[in-house]
Backbone of each chain as ProteinMPNN parsed JSONL, in Angstrom:
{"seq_chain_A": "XXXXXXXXXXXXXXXXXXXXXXXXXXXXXXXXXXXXXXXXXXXXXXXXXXXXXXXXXXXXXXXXXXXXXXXXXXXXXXXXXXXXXXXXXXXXXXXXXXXXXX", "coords_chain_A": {"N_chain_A": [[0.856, -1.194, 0.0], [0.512, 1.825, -0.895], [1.408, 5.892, -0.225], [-0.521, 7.388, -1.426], [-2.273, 5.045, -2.269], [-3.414, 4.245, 0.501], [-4.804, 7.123, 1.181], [-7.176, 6.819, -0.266], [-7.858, 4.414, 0.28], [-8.565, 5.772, 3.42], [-10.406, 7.982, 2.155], [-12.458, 6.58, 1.275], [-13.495, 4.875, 3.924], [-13.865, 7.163, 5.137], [-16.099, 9.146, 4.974], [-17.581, 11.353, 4.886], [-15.472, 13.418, 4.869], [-13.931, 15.114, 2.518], [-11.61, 13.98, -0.683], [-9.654, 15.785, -0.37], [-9.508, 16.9, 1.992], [-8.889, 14.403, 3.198], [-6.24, 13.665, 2.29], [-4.897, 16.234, 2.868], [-4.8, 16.126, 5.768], [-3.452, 13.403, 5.797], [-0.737, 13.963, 4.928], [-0.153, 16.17, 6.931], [0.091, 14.56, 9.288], [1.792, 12.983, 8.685], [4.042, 15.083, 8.695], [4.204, 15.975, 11.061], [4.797, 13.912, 12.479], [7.717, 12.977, 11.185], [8.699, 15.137, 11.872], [8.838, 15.539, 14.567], [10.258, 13.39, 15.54], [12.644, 14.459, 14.349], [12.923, 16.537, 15.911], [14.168, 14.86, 17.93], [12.269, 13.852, 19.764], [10.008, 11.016, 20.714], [7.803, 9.119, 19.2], [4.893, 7.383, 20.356], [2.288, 5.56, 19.743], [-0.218, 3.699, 20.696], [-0.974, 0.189, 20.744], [-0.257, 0.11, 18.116], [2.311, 0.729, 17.61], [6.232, 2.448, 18.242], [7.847, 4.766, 17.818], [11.459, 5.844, 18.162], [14.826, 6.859, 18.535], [17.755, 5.985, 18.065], [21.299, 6.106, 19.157], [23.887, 6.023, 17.409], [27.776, 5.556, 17.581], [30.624, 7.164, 15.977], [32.5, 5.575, 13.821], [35.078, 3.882, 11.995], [34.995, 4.086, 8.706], [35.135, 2.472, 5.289], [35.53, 3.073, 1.751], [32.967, 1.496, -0.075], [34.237, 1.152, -2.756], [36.671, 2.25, -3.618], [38.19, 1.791, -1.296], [39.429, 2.712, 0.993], [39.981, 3.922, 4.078], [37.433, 5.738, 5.817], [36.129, 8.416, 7.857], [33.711, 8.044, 9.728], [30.678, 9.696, 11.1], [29.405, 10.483, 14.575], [25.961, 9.326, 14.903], [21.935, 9.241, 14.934], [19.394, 6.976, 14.548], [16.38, 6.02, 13.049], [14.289, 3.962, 14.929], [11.551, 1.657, 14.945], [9.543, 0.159, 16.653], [7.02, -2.384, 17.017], [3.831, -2.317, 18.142], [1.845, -4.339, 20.171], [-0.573, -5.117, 19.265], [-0.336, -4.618, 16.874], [2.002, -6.359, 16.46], [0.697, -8.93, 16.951], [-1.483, -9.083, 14.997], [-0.501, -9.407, 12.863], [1.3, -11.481, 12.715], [-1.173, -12.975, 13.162], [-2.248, -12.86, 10.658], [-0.566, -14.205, 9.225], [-0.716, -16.727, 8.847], [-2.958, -17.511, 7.666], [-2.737, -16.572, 5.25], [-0.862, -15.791, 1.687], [2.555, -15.649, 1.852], [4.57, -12.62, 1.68], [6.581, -11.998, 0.03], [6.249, -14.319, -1.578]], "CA_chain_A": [[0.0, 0.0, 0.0], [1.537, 3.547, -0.81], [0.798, 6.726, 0.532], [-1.823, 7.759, -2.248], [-3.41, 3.898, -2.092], [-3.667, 4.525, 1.845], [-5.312, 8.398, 0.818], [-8.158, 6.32, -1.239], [-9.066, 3.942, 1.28], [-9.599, 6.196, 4.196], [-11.411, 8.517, 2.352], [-13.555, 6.044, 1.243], [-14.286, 4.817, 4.922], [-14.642, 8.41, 6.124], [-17.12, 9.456, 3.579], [-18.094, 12.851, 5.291], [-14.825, 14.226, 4.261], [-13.299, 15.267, 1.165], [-10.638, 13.403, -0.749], [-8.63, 16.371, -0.275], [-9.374, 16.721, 3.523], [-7.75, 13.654, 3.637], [-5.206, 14.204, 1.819], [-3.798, 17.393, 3.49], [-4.182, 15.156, 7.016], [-2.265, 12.119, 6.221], [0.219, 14.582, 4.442], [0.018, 16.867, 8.253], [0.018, 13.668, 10.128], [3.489, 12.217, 8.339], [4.918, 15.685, 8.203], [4.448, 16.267, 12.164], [5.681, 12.459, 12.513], [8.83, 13.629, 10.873], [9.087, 16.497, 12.786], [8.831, 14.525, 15.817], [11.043, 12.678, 15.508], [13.765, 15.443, 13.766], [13.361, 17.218, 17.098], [14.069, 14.352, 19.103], [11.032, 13.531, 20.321], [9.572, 9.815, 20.34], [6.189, 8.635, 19.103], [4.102, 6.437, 20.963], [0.72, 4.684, 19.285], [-0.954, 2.15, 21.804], [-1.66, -0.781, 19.135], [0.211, 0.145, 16.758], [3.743, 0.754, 18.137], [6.47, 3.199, 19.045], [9.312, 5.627, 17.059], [12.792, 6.334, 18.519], [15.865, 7.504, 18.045], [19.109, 4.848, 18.563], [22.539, 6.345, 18.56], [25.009, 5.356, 16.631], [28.505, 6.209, 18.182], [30.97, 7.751, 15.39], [33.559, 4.781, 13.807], [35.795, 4.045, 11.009], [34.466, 2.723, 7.316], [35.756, 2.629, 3.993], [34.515, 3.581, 0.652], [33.836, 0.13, -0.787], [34.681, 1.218, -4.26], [38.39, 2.518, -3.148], [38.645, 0.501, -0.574], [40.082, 3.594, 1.361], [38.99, 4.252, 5.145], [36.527, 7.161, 6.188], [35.558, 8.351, 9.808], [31.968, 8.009, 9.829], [30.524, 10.6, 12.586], [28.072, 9.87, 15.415], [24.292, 9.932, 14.22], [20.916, 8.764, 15.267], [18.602, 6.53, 13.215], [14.672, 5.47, 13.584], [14.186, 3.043, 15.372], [10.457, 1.489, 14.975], [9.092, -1.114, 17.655], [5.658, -2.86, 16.597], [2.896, -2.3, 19.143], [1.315, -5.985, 20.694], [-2.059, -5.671, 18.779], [0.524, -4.631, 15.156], [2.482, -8.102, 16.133], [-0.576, -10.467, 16.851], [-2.647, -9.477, 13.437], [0.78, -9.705, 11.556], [1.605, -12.604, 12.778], [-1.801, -13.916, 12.618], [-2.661, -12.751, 9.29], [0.674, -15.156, 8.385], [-1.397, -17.747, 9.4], [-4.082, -17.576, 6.733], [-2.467, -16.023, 3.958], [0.91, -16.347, 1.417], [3.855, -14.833, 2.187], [4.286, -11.461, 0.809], [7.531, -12.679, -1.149], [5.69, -14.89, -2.547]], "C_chain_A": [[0.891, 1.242, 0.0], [0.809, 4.368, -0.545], [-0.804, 6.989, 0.012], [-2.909, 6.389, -2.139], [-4.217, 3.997, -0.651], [-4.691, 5.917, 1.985], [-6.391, 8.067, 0.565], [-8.807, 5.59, -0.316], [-9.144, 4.619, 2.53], [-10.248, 6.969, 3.819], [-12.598, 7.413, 1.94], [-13.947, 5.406, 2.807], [-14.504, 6.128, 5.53], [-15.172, 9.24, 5.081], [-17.588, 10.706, 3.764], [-17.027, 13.935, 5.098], [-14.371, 13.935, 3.147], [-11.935, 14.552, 0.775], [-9.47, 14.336, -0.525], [-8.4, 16.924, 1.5], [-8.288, 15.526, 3.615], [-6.682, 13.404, 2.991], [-4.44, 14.86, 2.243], [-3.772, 16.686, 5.202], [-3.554, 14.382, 6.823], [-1.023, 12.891, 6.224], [0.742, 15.29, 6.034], [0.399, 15.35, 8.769], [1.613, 13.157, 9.806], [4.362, 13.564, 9.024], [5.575, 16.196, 10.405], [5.387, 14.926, 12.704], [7.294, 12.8, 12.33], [9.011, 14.482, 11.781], [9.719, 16.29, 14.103], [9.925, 14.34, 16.081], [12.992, 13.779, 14.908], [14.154, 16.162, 15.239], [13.954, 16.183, 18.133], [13.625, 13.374, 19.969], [10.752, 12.005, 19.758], [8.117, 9.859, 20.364], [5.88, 7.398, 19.881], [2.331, 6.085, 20.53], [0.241, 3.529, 19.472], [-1.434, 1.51, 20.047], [-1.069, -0.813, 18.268], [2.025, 0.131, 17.049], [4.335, 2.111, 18.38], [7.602, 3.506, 18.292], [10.316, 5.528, 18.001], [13.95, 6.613, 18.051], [16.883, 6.727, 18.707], [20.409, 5.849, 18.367], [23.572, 5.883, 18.203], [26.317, 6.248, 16.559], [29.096, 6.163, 16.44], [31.475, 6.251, 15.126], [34.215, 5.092, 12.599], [35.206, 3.324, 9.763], [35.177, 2.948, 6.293], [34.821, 2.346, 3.233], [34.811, 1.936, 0.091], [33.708, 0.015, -2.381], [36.188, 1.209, -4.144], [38.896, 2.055, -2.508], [39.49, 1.718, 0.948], [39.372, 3.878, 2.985], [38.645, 5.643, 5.444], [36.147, 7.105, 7.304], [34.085, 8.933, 9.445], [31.426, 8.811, 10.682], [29.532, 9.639, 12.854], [26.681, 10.24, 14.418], [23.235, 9.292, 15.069], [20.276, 8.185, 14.329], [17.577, 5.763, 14.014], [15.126, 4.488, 14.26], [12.569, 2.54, 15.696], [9.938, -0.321, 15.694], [7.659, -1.417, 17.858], [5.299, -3.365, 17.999], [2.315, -4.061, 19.392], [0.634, -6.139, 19.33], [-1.419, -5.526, 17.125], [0.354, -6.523, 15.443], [1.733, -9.284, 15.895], [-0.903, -10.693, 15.959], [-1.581, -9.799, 12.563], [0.778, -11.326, 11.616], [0.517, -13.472, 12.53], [-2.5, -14.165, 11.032], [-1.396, -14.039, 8.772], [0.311, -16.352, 8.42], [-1.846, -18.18, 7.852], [-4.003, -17.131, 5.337], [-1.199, -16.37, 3.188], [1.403, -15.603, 1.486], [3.795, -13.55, 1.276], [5.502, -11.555, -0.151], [7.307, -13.941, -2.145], [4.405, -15.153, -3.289]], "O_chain_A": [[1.794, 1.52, 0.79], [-0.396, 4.118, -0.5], [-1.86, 6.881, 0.634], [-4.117, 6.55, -1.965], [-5.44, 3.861, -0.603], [-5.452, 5.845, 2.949], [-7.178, 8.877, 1.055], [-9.972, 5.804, 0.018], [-10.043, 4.042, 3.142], [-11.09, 7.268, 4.665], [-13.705, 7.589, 2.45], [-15.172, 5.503, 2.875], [-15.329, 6.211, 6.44], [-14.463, 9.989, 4.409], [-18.057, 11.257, 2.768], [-17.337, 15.126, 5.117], [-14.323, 12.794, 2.686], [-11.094, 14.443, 1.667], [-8.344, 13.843, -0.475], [-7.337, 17.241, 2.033], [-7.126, 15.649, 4.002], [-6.107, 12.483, 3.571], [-3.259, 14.512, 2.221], [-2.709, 16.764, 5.818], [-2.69, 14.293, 7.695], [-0.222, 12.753, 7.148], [1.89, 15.035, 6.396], [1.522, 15.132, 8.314], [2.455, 13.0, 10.69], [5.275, 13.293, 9.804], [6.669, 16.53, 10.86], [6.493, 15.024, 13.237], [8.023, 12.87, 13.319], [9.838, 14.138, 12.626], [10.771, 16.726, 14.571], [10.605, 15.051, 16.821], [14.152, 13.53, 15.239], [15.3, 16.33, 15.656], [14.245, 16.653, 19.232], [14.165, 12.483, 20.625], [11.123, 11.684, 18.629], [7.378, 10.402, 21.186], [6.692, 6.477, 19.967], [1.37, 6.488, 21.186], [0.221, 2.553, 18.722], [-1.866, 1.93, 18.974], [-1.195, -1.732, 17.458], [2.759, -0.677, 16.479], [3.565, 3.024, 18.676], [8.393, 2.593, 18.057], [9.866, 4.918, 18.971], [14.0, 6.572, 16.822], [16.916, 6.78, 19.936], [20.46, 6.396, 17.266], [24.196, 5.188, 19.005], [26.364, 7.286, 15.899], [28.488, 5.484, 15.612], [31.079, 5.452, 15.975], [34.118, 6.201, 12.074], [34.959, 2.118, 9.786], [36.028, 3.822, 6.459], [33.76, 1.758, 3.445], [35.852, 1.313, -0.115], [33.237, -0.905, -3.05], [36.864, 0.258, -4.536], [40.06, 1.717, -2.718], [40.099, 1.122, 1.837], [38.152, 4.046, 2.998], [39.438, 6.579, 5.34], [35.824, 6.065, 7.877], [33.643, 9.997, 9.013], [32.064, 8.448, 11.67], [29.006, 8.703, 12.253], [26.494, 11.096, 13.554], [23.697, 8.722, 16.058], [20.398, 8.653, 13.197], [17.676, 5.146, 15.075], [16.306, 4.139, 14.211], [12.164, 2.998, 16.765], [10.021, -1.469, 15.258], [7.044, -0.831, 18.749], [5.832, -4.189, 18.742], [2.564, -4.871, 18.499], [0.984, -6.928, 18.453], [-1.915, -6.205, 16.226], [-0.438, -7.409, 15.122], [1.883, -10.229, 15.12], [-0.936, -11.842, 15.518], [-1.789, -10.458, 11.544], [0.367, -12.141, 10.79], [0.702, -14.521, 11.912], [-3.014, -15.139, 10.482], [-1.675, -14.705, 7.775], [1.105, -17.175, 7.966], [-1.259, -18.946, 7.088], [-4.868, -17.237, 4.468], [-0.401, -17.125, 3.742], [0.877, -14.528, 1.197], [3.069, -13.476, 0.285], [5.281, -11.087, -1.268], [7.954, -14.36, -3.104], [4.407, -15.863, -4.295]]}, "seq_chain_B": "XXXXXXXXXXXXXXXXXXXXXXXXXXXXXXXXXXXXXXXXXXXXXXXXXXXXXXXXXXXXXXXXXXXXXXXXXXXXXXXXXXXXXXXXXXXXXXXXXXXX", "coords_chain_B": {"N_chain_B": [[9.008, 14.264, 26.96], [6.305, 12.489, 24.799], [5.512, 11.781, 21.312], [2.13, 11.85, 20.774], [-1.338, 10.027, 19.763], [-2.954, 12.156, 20.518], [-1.801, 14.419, 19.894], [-1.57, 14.202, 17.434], [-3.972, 14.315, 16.749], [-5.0, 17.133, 17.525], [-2.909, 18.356, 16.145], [-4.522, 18.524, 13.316], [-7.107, 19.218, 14.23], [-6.348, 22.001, 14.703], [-4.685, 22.249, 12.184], [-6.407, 21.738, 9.874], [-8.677, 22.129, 10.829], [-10.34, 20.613, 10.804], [-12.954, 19.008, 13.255], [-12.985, 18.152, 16.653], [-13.878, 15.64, 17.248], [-13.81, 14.246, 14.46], [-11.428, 14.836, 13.459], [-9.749, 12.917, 15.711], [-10.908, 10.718, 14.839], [-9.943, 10.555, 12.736], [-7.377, 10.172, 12.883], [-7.337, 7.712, 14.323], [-8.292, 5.899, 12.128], [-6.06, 5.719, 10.328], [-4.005, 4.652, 11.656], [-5.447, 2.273, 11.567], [-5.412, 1.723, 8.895], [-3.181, 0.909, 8.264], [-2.53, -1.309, 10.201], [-4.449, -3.316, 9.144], [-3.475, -3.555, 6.401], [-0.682, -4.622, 6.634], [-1.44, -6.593, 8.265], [-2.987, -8.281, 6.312], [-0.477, -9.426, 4.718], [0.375, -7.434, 2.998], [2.691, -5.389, 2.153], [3.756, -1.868, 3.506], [4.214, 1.802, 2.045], [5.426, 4.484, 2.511], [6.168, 7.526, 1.191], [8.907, 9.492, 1.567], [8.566, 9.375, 4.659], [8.884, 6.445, 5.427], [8.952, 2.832, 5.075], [7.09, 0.261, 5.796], [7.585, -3.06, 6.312], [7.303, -6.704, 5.828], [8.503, -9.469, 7.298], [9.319, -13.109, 7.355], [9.801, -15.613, 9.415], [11.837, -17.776, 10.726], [11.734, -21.115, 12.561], [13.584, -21.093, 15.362], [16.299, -21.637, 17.342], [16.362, -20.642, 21.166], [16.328, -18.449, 24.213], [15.197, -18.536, 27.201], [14.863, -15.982, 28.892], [14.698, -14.81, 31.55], [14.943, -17.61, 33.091], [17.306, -18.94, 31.816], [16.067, -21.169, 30.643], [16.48, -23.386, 27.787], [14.637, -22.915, 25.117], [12.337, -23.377, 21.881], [11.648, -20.585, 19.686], [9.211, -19.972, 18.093], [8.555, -20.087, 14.271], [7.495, -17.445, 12.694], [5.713, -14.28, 11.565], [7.304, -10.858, 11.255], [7.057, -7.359, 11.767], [8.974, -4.977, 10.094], [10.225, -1.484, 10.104], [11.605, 0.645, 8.003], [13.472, 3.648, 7.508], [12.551, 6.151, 5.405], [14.792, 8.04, 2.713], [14.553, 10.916, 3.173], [13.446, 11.025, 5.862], [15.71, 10.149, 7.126], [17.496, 11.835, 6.499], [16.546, 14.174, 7.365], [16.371, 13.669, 10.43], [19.534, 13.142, 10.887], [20.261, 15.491, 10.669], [19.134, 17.313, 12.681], [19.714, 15.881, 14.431], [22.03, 17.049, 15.223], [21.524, 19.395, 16.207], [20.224, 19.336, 18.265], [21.787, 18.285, 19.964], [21.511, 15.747, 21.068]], "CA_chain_B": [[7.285, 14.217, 26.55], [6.16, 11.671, 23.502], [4.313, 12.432, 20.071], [0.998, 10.657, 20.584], [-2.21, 10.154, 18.885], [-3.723, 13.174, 21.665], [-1.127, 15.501, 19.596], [-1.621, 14.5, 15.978], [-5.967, 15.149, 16.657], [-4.554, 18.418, 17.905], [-2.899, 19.216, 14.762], [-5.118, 17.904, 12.502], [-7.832, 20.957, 14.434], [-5.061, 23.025, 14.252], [-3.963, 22.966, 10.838], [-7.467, 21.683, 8.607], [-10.099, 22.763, 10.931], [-11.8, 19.685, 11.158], [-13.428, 18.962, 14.702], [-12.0, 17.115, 17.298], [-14.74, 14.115, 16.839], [-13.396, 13.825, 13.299], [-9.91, 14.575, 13.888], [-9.788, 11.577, 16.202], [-11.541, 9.161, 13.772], [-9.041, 10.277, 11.254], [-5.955, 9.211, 13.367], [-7.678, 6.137, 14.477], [-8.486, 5.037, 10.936], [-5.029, 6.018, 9.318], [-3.683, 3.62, 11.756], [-6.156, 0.985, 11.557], [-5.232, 1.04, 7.593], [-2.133, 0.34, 8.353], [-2.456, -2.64, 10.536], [-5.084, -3.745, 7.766], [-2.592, -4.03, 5.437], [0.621, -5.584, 7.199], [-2.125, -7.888, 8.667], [-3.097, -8.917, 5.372], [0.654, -9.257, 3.784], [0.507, -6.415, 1.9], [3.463, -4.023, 3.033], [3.529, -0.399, 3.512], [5.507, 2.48, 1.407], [4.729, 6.04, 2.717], [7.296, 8.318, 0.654], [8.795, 10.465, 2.267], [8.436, 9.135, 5.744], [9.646, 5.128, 5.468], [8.36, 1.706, 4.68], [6.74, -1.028, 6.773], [8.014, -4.608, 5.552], [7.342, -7.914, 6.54], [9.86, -10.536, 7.331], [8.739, -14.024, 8.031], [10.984, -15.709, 10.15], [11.881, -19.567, 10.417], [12.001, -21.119, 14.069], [14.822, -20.997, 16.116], [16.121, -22.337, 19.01], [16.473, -19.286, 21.978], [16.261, -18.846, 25.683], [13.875, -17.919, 28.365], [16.042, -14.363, 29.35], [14.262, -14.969, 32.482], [15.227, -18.67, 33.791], [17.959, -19.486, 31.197], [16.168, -22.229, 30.285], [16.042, -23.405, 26.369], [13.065, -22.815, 24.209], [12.239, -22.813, 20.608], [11.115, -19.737, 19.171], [8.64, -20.541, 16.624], [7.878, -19.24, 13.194], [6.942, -15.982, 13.175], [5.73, -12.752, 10.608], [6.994, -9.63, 11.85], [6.718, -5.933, 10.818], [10.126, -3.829, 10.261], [10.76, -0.162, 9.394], [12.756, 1.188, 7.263], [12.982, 4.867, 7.558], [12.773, 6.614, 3.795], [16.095, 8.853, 3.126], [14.055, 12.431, 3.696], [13.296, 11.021, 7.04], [16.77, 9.816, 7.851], [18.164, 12.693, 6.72], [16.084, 14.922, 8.569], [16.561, 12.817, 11.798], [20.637, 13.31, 11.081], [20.294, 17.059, 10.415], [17.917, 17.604, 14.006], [20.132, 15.656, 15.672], [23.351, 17.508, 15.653], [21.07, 20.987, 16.718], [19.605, 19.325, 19.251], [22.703, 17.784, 20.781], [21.424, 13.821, 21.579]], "C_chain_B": [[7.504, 13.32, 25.02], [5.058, 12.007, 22.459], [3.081, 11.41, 20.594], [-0.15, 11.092, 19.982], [-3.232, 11.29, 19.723], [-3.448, 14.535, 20.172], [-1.47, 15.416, 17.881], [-2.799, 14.961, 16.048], [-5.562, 16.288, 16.528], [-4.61, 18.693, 16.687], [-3.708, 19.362, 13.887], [-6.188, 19.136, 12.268], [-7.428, 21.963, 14.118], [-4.84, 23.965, 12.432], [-5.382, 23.013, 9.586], [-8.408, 22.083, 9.257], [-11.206, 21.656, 10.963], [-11.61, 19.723, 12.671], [-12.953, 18.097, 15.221], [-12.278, 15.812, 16.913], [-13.699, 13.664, 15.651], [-11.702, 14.036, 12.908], [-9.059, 13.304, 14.381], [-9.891, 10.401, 15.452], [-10.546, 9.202, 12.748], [-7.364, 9.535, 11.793], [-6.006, 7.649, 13.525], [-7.644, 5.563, 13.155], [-7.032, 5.04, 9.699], [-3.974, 4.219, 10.269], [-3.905, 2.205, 12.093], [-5.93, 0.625, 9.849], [-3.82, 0.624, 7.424], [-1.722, -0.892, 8.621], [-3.224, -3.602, 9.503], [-4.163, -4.52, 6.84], [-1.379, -4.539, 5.737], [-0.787, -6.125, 7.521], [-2.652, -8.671, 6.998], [-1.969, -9.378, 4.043], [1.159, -8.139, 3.394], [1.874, -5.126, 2.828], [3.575, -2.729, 2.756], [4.542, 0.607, 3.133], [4.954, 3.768, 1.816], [6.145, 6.904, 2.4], [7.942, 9.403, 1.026], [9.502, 10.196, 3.967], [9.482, 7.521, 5.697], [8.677, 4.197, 4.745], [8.196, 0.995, 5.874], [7.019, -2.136, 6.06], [7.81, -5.717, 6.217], [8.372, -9.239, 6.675], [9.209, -11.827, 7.918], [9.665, -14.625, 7.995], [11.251, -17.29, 10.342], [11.686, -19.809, 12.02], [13.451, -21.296, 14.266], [15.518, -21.327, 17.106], [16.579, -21.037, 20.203], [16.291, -19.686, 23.467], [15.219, -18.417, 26.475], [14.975, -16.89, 29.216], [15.903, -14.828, 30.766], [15.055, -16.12, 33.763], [16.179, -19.174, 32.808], [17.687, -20.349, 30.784], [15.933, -22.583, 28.638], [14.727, -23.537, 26.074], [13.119, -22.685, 23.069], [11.324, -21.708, 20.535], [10.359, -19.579, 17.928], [8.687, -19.356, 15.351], [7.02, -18.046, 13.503], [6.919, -15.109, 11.697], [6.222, -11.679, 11.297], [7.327, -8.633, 10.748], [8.174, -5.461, 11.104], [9.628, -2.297, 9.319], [12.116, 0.222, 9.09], [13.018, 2.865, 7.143], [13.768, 5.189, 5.973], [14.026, 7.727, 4.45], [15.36, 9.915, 3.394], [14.033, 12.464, 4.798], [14.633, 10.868, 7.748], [17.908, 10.983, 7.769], [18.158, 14.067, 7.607], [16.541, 14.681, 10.304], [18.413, 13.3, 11.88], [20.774, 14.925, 11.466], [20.089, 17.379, 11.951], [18.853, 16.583, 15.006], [21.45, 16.15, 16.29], [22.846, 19.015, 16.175], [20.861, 20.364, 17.639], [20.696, 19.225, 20.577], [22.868, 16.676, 21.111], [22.523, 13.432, 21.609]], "O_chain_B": [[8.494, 13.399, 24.292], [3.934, 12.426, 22.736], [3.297, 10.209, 20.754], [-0.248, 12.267, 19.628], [-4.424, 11.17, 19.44], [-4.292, 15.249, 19.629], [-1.6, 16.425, 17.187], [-2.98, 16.04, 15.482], [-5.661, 16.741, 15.388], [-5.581, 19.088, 16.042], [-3.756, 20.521, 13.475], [-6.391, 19.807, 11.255], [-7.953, 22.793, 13.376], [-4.828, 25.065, 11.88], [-5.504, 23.865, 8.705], [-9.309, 22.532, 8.549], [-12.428, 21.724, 11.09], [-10.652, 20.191, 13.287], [-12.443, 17.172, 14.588], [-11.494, 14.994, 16.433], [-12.847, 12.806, 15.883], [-11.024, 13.355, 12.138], [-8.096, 12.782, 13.82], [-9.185, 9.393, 15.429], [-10.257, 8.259, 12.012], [-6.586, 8.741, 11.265], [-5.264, 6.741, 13.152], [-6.867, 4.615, 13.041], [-7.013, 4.528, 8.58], [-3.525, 3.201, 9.743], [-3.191, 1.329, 12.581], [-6.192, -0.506, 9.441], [-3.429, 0.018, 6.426], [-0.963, -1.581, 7.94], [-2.641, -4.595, 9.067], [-4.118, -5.727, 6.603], [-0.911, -5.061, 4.726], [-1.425, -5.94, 6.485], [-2.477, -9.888, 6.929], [-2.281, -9.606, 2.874], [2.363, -7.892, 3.458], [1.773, -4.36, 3.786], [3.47, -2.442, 1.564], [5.653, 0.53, 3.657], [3.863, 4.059, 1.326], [7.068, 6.951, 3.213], [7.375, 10.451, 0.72], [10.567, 10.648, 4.387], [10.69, 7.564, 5.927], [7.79, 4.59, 3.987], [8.967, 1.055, 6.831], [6.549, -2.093, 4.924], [8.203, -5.698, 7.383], [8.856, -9.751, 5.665], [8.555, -11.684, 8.951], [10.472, -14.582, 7.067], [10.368, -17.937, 9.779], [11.497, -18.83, 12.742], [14.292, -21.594, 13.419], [14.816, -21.129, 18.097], [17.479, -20.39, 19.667], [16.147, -20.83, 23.899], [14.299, -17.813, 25.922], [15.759, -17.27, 30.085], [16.932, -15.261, 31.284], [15.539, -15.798, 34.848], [15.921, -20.378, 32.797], [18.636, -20.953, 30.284], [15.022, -21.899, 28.172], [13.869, -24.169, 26.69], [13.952, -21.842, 22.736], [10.286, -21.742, 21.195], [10.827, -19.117, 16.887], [8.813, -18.137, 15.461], [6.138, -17.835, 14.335], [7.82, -15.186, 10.862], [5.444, -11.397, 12.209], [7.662, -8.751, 9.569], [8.592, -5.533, 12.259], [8.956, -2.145, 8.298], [13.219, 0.162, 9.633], [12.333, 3.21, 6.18], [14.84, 4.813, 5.499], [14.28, 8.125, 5.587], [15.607, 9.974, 4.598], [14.417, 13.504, 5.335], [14.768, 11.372, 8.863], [18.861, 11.143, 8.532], [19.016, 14.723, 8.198], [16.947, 15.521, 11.107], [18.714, 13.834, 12.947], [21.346, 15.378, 12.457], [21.129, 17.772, 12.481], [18.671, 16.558, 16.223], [21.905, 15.866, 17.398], [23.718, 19.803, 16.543], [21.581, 20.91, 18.475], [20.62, 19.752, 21.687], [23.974, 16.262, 21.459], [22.755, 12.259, 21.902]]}, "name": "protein", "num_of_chains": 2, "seq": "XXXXXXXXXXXXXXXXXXXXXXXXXXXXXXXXXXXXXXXXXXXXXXXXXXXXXXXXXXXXXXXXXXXXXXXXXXXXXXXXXXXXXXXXXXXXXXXXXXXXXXXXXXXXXXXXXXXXXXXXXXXXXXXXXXXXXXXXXXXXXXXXXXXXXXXXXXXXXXXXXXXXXXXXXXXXXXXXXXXXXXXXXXXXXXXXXXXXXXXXXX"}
């Protein structure tokens, strides 16, 4: 499902607004998400799961074309941890259905 | 303090002017189409932001953290994220102002 397929089916279950209402909310809803998370800040969505931010201390890598080593700096990167009621339907949807690789 | 689904309604009043009622229903149902679709295979690409992917997993043999004692860890689907580059670059950018 991509953003615009995701755009289509909730407006069709929320039928009292406009496709472009929902439109400019999912679009608000990601962009504060982002934001969120840019500042810092962690998300938390009972059911669904939970954003963060991991740090990742500075080290050494190399370019692996040149083969040459580079000092990598410190950074942070998402970190996304699937809520109970995510894991259960995932897992139980895997039950009843085929694999999505195949 | 944590983003939660209190704060996106908020915006939602905030920025489009719909009402709280329907503010609400729209958070709830954005991430009820989510689980929807990882629950039914199908994985999730929001551009911009990241991807949701599914990984189905073989069993394993593992421990009980708890009592050290062995256990298999069965077969399993789970959900990963991937955060899209806008987001990861953002996240790098915001994190050298902030200080983390």
């Amino acid at each position: 499902m991509t953003k615009s397929e995701l755009i289509d089916r909730l407006a069709v279950k929320l039928g009292h607004l406009t496709h472009r209402d929902v439109e400019l909310a999912v679009r608000s809803m990601l962009e504060l998400m982002s934001r969120s998370l840019a500042e810092g800040e962690r998300i938390e969505v009972r059911g669904f799961g939970s954003f963060s931010l991991r740090f990742r201390p500075s080290r050494m890598g190399r370019n692996p074309r040149t083969g040459s080593a580079v000092a990598l700096p410190d950074k942070h990167v998402v970190h996304f941890k699937p809520g109970r009621a995510l894991r259960e339907r995932v897992d139980r949807g895997a039950g009843r259905l085929p694999s999505p690789d195949g | 303090m944590a983003l939660t689904k209190v704060d996106m309604a908020e915006c939602l009043f905030d920025e489009l002017g719909l009402n709280k009622r329907e503010a609400r229903e729209l958070v709830d149902h954005l991430f009820e189409e989510l689980r929807l679709s990882l629950e039914s295979g199908e994985p999730v690409k929001l551009s911009g932001f990241g991807n949701f992917d599914l990984r189905d997993k073989a069993e394993r043999p593992g421990r009980n953290p708890k009592t050290g004692t062995a256990a298999t860890i069965s077969a399993r689907r789970v959900v990963t994220f991937r955060p899209g580059i806008k987001l990861k670059t953002r996240v790098e950018a915001g994190a050298r102002s902030f200080g983390k």
